[in-house]
VOGUFI-316955 format. One record per residue (C-alpha): x, y negated, z; residue in three letters; residue number from 0. Coordinates in steps of 0.2 Angstrom, whole numbers. Each point is the difference from the previous one (the first is absolute). Example, Ala and Ser with C-alpha at 12.3 -4.5 7.8 and 13.67 -1.06 7.14 Angstrom:
<pts>
<pt><u>62</u><v>22</v><w>39</w><residu>Ala</residu><num>0</num></pt>
<pt><u>6</u><v>-17</v><w>-3</w><residu>Ser</residu><num>1</num></pt>
</pts>
This chain:
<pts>
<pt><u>53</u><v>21</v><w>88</w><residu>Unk</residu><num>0</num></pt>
<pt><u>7</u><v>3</v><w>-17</w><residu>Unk</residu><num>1</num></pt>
<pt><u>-3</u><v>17</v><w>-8</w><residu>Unk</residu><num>2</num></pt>
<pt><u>19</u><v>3</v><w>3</w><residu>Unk</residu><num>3</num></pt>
<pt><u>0</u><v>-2</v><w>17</w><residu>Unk</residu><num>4</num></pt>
<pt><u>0</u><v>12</v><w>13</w><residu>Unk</residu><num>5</num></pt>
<pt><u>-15</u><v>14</v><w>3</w><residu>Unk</residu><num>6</num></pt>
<pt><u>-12</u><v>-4</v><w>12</w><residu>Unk</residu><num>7</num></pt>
<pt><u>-5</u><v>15</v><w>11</w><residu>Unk</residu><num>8</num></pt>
<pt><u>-17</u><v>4</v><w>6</w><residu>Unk</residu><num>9</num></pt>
<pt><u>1</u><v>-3</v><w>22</w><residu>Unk</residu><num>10</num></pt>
<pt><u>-11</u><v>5</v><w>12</w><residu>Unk</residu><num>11</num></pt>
<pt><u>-2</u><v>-12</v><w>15</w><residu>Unk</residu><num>12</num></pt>
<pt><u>-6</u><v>10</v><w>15</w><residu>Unk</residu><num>13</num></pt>
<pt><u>-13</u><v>-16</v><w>10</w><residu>Unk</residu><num>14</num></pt>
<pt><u>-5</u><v>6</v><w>17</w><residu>Unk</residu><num>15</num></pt>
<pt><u>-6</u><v>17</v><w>-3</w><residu>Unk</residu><num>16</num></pt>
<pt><u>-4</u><v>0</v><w>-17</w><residu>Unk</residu><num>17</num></pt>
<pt><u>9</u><v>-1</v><w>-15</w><residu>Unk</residu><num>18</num></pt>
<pt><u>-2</u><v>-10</v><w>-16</w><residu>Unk</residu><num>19</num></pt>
<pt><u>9</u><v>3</v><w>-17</w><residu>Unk</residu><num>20</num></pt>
<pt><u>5</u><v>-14</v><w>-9</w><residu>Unk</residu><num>21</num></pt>
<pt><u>4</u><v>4</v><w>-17</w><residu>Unk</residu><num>22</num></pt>
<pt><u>15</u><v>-9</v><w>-8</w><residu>Unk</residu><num>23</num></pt>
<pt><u>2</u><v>0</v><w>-20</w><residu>Unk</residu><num>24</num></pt>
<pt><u>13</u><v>13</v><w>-4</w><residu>Unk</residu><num>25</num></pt>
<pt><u>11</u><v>-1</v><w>-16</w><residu>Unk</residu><num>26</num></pt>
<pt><u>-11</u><v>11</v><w>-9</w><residu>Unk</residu><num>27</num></pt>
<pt><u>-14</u><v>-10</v><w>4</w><residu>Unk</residu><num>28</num></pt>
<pt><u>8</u><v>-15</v><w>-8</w><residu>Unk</residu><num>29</num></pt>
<pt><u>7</u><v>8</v><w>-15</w><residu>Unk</residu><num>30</num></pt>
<pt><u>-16</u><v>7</v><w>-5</w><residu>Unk</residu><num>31</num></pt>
<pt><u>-7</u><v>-21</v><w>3</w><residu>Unk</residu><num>32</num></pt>
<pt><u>16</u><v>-6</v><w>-11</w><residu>Unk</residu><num>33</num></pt>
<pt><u>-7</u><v>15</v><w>-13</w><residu>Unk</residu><num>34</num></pt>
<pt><u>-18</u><v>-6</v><w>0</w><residu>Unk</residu><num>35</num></pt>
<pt><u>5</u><v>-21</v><w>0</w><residu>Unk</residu><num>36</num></pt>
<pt><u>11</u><v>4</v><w>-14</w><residu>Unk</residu><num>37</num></pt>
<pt><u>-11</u><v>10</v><w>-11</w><residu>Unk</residu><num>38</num></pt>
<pt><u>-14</u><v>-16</v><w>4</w><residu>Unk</residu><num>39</num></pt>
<pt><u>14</u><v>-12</v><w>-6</w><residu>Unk</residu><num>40</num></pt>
<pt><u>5</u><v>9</v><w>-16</w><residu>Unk</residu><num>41</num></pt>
<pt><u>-20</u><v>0</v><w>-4</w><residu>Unk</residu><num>42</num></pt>
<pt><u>-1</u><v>-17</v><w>2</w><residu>Unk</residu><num>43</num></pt>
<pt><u>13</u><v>-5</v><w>-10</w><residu>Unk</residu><num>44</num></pt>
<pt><u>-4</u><v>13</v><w>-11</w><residu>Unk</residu><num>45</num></pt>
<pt><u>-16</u><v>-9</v><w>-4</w><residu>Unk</residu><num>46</num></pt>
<pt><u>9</u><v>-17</v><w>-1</w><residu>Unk</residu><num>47</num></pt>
<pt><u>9</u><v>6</v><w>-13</w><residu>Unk</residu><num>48</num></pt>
<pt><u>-12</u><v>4</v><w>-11</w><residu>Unk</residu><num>49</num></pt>
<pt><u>-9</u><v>-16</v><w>2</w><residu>Unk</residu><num>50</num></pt>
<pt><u>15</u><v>-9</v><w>-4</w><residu>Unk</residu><num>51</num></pt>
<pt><u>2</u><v>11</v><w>-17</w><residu>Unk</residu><num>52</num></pt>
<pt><u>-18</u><v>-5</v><w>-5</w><residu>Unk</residu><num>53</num></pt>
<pt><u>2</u><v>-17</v><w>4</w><residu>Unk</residu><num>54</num></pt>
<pt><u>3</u><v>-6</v><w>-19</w><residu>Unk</residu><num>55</num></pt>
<pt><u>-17</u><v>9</v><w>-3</w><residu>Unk</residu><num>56</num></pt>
<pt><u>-8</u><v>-6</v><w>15</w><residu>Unk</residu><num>57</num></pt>
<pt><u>3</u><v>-19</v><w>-5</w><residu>Unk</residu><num>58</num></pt>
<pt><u>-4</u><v>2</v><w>-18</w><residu>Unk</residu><num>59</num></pt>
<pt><u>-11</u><v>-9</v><w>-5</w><residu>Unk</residu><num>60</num></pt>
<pt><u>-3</u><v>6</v><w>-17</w><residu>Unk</residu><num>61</num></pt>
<pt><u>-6</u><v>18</v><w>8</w><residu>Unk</residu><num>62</num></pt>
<pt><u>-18</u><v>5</v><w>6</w><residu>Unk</residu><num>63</num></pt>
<pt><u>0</u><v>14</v><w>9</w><residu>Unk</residu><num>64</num></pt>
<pt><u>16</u><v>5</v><w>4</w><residu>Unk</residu><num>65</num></pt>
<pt><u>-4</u><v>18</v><w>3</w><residu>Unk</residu><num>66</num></pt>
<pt><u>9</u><v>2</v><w>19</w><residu>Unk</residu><num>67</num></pt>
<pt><u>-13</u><v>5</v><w>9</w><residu>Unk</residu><num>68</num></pt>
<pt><u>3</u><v>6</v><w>22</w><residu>Unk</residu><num>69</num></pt>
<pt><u>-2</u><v>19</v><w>-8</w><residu>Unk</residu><num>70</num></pt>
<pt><u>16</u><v>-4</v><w>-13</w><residu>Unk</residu><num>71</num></pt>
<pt><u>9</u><v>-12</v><w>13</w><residu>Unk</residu><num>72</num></pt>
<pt><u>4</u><v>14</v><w>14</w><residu>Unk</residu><num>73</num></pt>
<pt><u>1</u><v>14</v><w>-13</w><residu>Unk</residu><num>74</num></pt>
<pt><u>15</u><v>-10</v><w>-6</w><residu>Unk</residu><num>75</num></pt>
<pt><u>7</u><v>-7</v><w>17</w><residu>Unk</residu><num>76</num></pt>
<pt><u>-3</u><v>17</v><w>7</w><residu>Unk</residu><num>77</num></pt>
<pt><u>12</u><v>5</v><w>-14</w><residu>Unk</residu><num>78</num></pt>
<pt><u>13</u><v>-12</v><w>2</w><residu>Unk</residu><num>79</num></pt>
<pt><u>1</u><v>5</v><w>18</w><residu>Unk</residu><num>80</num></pt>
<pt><u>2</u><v>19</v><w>-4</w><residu>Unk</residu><num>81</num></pt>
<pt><u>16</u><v>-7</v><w>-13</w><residu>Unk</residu><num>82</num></pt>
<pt><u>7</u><v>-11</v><w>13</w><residu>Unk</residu><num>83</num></pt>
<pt><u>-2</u><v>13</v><w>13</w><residu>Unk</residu><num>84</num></pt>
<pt><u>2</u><v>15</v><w>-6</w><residu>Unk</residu><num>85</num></pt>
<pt><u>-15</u><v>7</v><w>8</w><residu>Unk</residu><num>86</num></pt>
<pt><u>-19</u><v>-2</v><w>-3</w><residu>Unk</residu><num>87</num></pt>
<pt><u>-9</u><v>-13</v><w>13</w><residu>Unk</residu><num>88</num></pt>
<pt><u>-13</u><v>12</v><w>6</w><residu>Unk</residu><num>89</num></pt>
<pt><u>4</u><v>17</v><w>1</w><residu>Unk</residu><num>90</num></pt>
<pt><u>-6</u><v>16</v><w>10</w><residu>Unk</residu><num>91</num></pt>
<pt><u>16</u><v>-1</v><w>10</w><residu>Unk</residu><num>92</num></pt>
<pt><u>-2</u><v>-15</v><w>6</w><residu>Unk</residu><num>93</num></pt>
<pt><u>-5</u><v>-4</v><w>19</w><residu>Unk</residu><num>94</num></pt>
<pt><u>-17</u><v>-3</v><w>1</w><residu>Unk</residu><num>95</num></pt>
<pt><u>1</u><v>-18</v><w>8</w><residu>Unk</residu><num>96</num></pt>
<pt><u>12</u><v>-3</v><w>-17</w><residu>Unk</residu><num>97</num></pt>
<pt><u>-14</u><v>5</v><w>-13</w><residu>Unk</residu><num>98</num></pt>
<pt><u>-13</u><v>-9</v><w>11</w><residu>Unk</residu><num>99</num></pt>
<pt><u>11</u><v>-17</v><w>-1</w><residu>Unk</residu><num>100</num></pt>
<pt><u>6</u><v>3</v><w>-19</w><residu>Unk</residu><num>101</num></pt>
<pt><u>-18</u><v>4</v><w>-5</w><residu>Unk</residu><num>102</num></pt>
<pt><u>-5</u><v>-17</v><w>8</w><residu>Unk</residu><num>103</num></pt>
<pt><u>13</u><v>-8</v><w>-9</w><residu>Unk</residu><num>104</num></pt>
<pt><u>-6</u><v>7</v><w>-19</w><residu>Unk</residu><num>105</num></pt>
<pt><u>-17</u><v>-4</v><w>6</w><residu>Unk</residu><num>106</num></pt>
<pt><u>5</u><v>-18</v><w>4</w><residu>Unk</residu><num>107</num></pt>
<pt><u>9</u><v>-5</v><w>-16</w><residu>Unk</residu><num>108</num></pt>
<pt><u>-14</u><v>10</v><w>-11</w><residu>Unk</residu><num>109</num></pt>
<pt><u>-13</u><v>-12</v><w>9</w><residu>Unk</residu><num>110</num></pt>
<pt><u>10</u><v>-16</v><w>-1</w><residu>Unk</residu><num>111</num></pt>
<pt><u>3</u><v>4</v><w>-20</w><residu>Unk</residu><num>112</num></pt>
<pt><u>-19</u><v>4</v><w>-2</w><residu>Unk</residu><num>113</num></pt>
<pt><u>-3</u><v>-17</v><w>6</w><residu>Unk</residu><num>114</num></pt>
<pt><u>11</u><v>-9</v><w>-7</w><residu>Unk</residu><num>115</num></pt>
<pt><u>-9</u><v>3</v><w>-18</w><residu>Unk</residu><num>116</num></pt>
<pt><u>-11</u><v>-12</v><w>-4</w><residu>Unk</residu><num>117</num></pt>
<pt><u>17</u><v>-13</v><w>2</w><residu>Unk</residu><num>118</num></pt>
<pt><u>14</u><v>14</v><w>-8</w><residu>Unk</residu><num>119</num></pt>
<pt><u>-12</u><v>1</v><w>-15</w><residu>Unk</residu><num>120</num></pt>
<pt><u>-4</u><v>-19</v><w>-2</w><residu>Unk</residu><num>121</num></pt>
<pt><u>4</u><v>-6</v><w>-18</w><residu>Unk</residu><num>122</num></pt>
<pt><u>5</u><v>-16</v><w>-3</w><residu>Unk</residu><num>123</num></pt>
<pt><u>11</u><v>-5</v><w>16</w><residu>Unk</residu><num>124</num></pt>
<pt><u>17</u><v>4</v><w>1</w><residu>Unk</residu><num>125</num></pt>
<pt><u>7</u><v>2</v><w>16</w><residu>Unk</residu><num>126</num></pt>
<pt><u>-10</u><v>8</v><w>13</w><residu>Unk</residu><num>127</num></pt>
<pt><u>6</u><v>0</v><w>16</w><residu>Unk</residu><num>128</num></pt>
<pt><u>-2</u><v>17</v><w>4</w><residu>Unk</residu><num>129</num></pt>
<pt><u>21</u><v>5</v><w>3</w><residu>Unk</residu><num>130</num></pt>
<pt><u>7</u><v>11</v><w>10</w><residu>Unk</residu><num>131</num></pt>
<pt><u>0</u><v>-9</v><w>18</w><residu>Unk</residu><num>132</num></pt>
<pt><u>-18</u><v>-4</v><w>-4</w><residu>Unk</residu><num>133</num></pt>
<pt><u>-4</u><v>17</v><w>-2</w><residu>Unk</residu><num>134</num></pt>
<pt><u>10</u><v>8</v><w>15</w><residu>Unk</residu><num>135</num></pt>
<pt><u>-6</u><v>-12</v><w>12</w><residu>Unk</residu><num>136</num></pt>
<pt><u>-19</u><v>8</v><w>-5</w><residu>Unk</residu><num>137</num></pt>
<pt><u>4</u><v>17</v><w>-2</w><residu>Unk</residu><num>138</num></pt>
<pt><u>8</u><v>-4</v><w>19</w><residu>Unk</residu><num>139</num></pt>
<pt><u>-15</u><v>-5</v><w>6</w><residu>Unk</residu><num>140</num></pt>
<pt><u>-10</u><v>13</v><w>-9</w><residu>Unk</residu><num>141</num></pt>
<pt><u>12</u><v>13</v><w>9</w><residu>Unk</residu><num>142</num></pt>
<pt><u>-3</u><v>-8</v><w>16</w><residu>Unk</residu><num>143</num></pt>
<pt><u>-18</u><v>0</v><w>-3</w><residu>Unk</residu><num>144</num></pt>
<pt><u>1</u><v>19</v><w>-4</w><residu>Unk</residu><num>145</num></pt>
<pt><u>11</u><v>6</v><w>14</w><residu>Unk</residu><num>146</num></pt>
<pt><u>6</u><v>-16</v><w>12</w><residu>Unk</residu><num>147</num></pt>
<pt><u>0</u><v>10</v><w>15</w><residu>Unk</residu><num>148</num></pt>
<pt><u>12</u><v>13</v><w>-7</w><residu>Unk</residu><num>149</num></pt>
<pt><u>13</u><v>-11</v><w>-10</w><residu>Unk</residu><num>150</num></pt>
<pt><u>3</u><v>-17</v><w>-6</w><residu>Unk</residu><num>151</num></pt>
<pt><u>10</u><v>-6</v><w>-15</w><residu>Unk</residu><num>152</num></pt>
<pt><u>2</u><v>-20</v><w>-6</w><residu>Unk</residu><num>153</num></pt>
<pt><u>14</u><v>-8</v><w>-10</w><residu>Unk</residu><num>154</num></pt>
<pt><u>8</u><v>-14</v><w>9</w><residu>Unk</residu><num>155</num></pt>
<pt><u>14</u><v>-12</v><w>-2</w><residu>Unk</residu><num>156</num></pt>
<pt><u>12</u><v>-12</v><w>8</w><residu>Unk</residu><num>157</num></pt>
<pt><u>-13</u><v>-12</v><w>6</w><residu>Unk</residu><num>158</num></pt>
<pt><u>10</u><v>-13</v><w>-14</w><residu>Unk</residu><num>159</num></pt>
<pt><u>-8</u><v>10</v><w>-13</w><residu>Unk</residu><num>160</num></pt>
<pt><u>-15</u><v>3</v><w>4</w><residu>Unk</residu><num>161</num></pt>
<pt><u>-12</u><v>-6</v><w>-13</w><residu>Unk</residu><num>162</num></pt>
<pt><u>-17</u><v>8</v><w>10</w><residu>Unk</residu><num>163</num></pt>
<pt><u>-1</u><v>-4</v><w>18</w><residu>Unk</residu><num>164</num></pt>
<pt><u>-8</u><v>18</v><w>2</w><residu>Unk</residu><num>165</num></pt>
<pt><u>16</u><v>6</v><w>-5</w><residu>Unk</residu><num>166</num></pt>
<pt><u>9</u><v>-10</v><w>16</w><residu>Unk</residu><num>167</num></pt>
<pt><u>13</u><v>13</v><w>9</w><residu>Unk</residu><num>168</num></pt>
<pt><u>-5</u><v>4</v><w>19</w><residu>Unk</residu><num>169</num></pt>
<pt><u>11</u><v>-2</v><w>12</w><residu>Unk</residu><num>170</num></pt>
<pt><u>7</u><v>18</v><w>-1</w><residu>Unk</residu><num>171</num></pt>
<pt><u>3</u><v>-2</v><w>-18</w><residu>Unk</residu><num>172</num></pt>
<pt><u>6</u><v>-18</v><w>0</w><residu>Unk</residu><num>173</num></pt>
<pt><u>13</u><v>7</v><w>14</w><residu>Unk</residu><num>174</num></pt>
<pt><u>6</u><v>13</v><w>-12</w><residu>Unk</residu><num>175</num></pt>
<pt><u>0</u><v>-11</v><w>-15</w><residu>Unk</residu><num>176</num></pt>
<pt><u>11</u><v>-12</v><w>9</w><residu>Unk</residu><num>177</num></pt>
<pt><u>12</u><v>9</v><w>11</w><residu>Unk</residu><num>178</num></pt>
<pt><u>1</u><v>18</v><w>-9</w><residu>Unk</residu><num>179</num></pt>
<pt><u>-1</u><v>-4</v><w>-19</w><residu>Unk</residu><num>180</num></pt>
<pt><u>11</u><v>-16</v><w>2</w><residu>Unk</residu><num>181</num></pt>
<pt><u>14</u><v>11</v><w>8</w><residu>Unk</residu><num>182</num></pt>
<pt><u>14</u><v>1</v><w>-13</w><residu>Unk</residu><num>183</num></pt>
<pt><u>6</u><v>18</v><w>5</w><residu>Unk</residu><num>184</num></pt>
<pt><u>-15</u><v>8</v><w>0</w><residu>Unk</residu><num>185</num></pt>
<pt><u>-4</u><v>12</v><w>-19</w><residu>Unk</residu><num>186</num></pt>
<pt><u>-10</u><v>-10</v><w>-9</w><residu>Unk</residu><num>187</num></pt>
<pt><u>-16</u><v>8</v><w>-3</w><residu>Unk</residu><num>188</num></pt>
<pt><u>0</u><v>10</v><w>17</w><residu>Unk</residu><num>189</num></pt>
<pt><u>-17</u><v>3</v><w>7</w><residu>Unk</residu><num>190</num></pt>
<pt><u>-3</u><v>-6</v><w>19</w><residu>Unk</residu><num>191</num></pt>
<pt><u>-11</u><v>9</v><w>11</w><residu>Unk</residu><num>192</num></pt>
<pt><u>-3</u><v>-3</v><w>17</w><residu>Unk</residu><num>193</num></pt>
<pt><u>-14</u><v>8</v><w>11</w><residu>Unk</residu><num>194</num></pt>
<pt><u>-10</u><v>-15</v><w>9</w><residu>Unk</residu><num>195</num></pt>
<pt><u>-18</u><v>-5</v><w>3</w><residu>Unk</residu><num>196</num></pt>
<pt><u>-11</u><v>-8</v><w>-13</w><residu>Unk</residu><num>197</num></pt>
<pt><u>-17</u><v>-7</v><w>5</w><residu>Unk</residu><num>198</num></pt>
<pt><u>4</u><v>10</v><w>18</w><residu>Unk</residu><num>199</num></pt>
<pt><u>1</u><v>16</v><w>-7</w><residu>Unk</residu><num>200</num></pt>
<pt><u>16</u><v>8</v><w>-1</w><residu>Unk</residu><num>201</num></pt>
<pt><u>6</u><v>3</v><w>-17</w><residu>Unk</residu><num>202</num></pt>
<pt><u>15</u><v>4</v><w>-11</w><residu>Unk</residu><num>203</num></pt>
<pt><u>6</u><v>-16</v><w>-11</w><residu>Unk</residu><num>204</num></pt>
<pt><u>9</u><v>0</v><w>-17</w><residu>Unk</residu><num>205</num></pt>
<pt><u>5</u><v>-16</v><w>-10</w><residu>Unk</residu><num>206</num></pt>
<pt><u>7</u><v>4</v><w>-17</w><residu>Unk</residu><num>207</num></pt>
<pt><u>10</u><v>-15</v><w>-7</w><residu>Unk</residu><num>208</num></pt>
<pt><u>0</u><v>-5</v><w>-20</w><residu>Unk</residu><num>209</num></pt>
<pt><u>8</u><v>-9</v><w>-10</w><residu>Unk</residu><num>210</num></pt>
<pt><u>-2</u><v>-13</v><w>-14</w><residu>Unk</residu><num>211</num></pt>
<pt><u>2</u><v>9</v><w>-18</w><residu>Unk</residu><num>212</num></pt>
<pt><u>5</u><v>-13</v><w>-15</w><residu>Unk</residu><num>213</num></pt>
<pt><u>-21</u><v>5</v><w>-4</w><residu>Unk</residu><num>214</num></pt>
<pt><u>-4</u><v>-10</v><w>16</w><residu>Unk</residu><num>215</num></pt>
<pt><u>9</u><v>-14</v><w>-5</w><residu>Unk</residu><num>216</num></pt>
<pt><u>-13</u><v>-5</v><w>-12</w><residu>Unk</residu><num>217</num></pt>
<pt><u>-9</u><v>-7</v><w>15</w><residu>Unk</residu><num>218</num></pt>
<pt><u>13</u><v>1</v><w>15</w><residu>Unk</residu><num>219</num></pt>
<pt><u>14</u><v>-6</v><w>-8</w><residu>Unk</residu><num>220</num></pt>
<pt><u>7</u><v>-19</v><w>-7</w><residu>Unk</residu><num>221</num></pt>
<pt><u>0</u><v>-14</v><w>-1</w><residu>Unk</residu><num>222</num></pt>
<pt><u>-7</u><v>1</v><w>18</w><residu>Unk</residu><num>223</num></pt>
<pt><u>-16</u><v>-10</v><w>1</w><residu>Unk</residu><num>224</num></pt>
<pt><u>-6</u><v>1</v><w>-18</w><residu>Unk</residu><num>225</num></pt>
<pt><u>-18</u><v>7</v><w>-1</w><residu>Unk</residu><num>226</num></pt>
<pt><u>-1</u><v>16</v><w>-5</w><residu>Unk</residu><num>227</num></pt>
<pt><u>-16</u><v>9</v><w>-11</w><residu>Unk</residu><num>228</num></pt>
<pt><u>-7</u><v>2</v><w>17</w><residu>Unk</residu><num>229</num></pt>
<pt><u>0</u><v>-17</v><w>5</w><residu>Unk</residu><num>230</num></pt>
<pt><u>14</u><v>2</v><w>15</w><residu>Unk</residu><num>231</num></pt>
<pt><u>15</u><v>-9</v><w>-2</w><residu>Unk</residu><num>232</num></pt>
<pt><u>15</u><v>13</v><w>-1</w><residu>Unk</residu><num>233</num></pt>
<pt><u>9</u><v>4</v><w>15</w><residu>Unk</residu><num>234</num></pt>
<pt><u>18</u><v>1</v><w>-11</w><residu>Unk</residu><num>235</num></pt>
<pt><u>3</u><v>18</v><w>4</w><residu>Unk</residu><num>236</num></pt>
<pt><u>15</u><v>9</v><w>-11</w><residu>Unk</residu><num>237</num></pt>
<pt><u>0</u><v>17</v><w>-1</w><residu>Unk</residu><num>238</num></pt>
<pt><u>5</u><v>10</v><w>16</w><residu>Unk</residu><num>239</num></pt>
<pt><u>-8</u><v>-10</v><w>10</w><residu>Unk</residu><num>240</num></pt>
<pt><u>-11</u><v>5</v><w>16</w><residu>Unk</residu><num>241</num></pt>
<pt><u>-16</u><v>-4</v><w>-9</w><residu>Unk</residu><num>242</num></pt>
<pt><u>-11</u><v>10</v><w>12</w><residu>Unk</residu><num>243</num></pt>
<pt><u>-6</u><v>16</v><w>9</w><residu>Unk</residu><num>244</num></pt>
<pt><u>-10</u><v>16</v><w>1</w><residu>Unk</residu><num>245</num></pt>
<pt><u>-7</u><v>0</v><w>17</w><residu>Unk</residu><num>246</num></pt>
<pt><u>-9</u><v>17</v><w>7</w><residu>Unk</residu><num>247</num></pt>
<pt><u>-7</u><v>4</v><w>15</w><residu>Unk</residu><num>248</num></pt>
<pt><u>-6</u><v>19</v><w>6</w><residu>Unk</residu><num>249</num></pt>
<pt><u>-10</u><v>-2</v><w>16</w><residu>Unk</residu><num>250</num></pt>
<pt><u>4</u><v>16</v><w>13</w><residu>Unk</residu><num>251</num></pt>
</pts>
């Protein structure tokens, strides 16, 4: 179901004598899931968004240590997070599954940029291969690493553009890829949620989509087929374009 549809109610199904309660997510229940799957997503991207900036630095090759160390990194995504947001990551206020999840995440990108090191500070090579996709594909698996029973995030794509197959939609996602962001009526940039099963468990489903900005279009964009600095040919993508998606899940 989509967070706008109807509440669910708890029932109570009386079995022979007995009774069993089968609990139904309510709304409340799935706002507070849209809450938690949002501020995972903004985090995420958050982080992305510094890498991208420190790209240029990253890649030169003229530069030693580049002095962006995992301590520096989240102090400054935490940051940018707080800007975009308008609230810091991890507060008091917050749930206590939120601050768990958002710790995780901050634990995951400090470890991934820690490792990242010896190559971030190489001198001599230019580019490094270490861009955003790279790293939110192993802060990902770090998270999952961390707390995979709880709560999953990946970045996916239209299987088209899928440059890792790691990175390949399920069929949940491919579904909403292809039937939900396609639709010309629906607001672009509306978050689905649906509560399903994942793995057999059930659990509450978010996909966020995004969008090629004219920044992605360094390696996403035309003549379709050139190779890019990454050594993919471009998928000629122009600005505006479904260029993937934010996928969470938050096991019940």
């Amino acid at each position: 179901m989509e967070a706008t549809s109807a509440l669910a109610r708890s029932c109570i199904f009386a079995i022979f004598s007995g009774f069993i309660l089968v609990s139904f997510p309510t709304a409340a229940d799935e706002r507070a899931d849209l809450a938690t799957g949002t501020r995972l997503a903004e985090l995420l991207r958050a982080a992305r968004s510094v890498l991208s900036n420190y790209q240029s630095l990253i890649n030169d090759p003229a530069v030693g240590d580049k002095n962006l160390d995992g301590e520096r990194f989240t102090k400054e995504a935490i940051a940018l997070y707080a800007k975009r947001t308008g609230g810091q990551s991890i507060s008091d206020d917050l749930a206590e599954r939120d601050r768990k999840l958002l710790q995780a995440q901050v634990e995951a990108m400090r470890e991934v940029v820690d490792e990242e090191q010896d190559d971030i500070n190489r001198p001599g090579i230019g580019f490094k291969g270490f861009v955003p996709a790279v790293f939110a594909r192993l802060m990902n698996e770090k998270f999952a690493a961390k707390v995979g029973h709880e709560a999953l995030v990946r970045v996916t794509a239209p299987e088209v553009l899928v440059r890792n197959r790691k990175s390949l939609p399920d069929a949940w996602e491919t579904r909403v890829i292809n039937e939900v962001f396609s639709d010309p009526k629906r607001p672009r940039g509306e978050i689905y949620t649906e509560v399903t099963e994942v793995n057999g468990r059930p659990a509450f489903r978010m996909l966020l989509p995004e969008y090629y900005t004219e920044s992605c279009l360094t390696c996403h964009g035309v003549p379709k087929g050139e190779i890019d600095v990454t050594g993919y040919p471009k998928e000629g993508g122009k600005a505006g374009d479904l260029g993937g998606a934010i996928s969470i899940v938050l096991f019940k």
